[in-house]
C-alpha positions as CSV (number, residue, x, y, z in Angstrom):
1,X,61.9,89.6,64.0
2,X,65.5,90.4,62.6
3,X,67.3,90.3,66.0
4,X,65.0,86.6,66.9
5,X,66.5,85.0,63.1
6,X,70.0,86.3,63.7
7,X,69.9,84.9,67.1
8,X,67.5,82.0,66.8
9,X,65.7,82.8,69.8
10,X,61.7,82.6,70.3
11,X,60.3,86.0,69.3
12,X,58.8,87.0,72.8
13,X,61.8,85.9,74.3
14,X,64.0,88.3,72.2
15,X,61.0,91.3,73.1
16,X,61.4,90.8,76.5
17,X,65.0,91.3,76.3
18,X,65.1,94.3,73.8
19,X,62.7,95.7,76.9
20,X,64.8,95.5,79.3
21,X,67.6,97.0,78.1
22,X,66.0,100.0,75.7
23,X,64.4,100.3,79.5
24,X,67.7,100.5,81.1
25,X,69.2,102.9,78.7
26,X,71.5,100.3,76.2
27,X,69.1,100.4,73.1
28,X,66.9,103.3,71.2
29,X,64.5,102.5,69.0
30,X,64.1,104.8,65.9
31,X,60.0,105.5,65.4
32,X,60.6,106.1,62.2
33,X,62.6,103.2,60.7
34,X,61.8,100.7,63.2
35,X,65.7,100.2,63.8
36,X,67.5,99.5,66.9
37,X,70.6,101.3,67.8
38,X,72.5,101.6,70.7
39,X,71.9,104.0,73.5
40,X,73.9,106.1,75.9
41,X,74.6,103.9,78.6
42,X,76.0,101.2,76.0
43,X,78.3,104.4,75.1
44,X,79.2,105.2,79.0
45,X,80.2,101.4,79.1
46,X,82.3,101.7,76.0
47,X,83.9,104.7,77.2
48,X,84.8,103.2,80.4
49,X,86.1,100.4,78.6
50,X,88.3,103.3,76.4
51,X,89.7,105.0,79.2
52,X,90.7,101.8,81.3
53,X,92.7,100.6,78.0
54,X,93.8,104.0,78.0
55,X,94.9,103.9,81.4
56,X,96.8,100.2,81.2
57,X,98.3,101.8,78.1
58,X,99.6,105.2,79.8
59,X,100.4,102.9,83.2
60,X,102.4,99.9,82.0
61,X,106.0,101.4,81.2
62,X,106.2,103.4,84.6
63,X,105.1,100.1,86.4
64,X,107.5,98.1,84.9
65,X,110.2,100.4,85.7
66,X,109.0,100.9,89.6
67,X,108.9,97.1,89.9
68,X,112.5,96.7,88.5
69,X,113.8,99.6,90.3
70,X,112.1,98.5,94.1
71,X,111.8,94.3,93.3
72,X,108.4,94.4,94.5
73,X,105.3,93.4,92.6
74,X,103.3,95.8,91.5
75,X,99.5,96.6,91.2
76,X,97.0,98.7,89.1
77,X,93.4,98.6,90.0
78,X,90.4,100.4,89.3
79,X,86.8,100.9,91.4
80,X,83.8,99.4,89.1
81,X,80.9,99.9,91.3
82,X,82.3,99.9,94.9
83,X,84.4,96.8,93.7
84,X,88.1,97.0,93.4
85,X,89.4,95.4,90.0
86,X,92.6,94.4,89.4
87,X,93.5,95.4,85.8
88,X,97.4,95.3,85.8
89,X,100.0,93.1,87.7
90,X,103.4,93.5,86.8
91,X,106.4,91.5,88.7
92,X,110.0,92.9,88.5
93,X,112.5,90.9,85.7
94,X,114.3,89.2,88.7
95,X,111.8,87.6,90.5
96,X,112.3,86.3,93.6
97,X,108.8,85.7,95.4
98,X,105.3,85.2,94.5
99,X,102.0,86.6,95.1
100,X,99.3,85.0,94.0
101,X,96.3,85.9,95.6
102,X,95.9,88.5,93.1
103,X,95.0,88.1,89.8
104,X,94.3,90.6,86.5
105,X,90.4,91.1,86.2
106,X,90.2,90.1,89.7
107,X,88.4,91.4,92.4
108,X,89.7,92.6,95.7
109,X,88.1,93.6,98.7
110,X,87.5,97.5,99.3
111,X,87.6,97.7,103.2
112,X,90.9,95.7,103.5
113,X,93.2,96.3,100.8
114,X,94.9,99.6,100.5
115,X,93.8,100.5,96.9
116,X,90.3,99.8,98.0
117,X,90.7,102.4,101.5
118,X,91.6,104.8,98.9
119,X,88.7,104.5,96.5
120,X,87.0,104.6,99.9
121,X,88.5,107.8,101.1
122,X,87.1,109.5,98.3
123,X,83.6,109.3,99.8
124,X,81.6,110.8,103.1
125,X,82.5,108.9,106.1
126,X,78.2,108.5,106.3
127,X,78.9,106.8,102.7
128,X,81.7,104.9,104.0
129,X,80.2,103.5,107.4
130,X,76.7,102.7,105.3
131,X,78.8,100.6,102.8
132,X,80.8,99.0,105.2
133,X,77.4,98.1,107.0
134,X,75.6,96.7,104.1
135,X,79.0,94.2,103.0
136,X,80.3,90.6,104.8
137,X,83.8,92.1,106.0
138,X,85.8,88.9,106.5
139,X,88.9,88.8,108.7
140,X,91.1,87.7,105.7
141,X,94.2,87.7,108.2
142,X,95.1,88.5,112.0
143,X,95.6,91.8,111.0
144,X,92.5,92.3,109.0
145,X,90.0,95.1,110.3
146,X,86.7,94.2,110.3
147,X,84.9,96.3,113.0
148,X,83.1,99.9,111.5
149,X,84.4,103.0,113.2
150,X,88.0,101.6,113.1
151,X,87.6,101.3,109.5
152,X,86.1,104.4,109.0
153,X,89.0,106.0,111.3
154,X,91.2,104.2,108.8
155,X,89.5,105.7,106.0
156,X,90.3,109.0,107.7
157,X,93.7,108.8,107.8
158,X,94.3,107.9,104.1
159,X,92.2,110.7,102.9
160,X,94.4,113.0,105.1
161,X,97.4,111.2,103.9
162,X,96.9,110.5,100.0
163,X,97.9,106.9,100.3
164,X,97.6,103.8,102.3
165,X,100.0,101.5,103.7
166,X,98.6,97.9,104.1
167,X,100.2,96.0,106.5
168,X,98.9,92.2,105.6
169,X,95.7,92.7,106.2
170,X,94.4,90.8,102.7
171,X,97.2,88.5,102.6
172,X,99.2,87.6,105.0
173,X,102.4,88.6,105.4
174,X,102.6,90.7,102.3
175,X,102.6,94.1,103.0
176,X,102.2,97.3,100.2
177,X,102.3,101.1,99.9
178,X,99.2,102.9,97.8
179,X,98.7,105.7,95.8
180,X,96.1,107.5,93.6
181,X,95.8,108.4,90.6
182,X,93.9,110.7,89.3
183,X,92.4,111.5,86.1
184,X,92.1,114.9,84.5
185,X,89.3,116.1,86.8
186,X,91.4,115.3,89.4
187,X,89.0,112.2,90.4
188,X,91.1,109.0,91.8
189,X,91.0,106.9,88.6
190,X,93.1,103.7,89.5
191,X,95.1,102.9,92.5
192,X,98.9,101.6,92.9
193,X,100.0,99.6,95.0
194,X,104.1,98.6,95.8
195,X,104.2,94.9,97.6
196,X,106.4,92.3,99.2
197,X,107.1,90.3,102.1
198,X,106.7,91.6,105.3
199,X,110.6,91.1,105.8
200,X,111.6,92.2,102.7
201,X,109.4,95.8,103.3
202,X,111.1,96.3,106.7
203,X,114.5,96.0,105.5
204,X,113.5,98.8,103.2
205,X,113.7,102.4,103.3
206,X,110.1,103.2,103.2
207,X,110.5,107.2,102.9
208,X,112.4,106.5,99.9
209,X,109.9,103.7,98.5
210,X,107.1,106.3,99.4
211,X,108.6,109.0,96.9
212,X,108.9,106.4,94.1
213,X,105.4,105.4,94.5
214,X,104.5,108.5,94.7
215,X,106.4,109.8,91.6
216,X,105.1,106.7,89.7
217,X,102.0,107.5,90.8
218,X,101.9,111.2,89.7
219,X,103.7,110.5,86.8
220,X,100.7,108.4,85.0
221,X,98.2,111.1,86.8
222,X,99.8,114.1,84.2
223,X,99.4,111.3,81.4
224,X,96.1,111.4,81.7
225,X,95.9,115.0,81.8
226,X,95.6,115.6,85.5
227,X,97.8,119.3,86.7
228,X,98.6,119.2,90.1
């Protein structure tokens, strides 16, 4: 009766709701005093919120240093579910270009972006070909796979590697290097990602781009307590 005054909502409409979600584990009910309180998987989602804020917190200074020292745009992004969310995008203090696509709180495809093949290599290749079954896999661009056991091959390769590069297969023309990071269980946390033009990446040493990214990369992973 409290929660239907407070929220001005018909009393059986406010029951069925309280239901639900003392059913799916974000309310308790006390026996004794009647109350409502908030249950464990309201404090999973808090938690997750934590250690994302955590993570944008530890991240941001080594991003914006990567993007100043390479020029490219930079991305952090997280897996929520099998969906890729952007939750940082930082561009370098001279800016010369524009990717837009993107956007913070976003959401990216997992089969063709390169922080997505990563969250993706972190699973069995049965996981990975049932996913990729079960989901619309748009050709985005020319280069876009969209065809099962070349994904899956894919996803192969960048769990042998430990990163991804992604050669405009989301947008075109841009093309980005990808890293993990992991947390302090050593699970892949967030993704990075380095991008630019397709013309601009060429003209680049990519060995040395990889090692930055890499470092970058690595560097966040100790910050949240992860020895390698």
């Amino acid at each position: 009766m409290e929660i239907s005054v407070q929220l001005d909502m018909h009393k059986s409409t406010v029951l069925r709701m309280v239901s639900t979600l003392m059913g799916e584990g974000y309310l308790k009910l006390n026996p004794d005093t009647r109350k409502y309180s908030l249950g464990t998987q309201s404090m999973r989602l808090g938690l997750s919120a934590y250690d994302n804020l955590s993570l944008r917190k530890v991240a941001e200074p080594v991003l914006k240093e990567l993007a100043n020292k390479t020029g490219f745009v930079i991305h952090l992004a997280i897996n929520d579910r099998q969906n890729v969310v952007v939750v940082c995008k930082v561009f370098p203090d001279k800016r010369t270009f524009s990717i837009d696509r993107s956007q913070v709180g976003g959401i990216i495809p997992t089969y063709c972006t390169g922080i997505g093949l990563l969250f993706l290599s972190q699973e069995s290749d049965d996981f990975v070909r049932q996913y990729l079954q079960g989901i619309e896999r748009i050709p985005y661009t020319e280069t876009t796979m969209t065809d099962v056991d070349s994904i899956v091959e894919r996803v192969r390769k960048v769990r042998k590697d430990d990163y991804c590069i992604n050669n405009g297969e989301h947008e075109a023309g841009i093309v980005s290097l990808c890293y993990p990071i992991r947390d302090r269980k050593g699970q892949v946390a967030a993704g990075l990602s380095v991008g630019n033009v397709r013309e601009v990446v060429l003209r680049t040493d990519l060995e040395a781009l990889g090692r930055l990214v890499r470092d970058s990369a690595q560097n966040i992973s100790r910050q949240l307590g992860y020895a390698d």
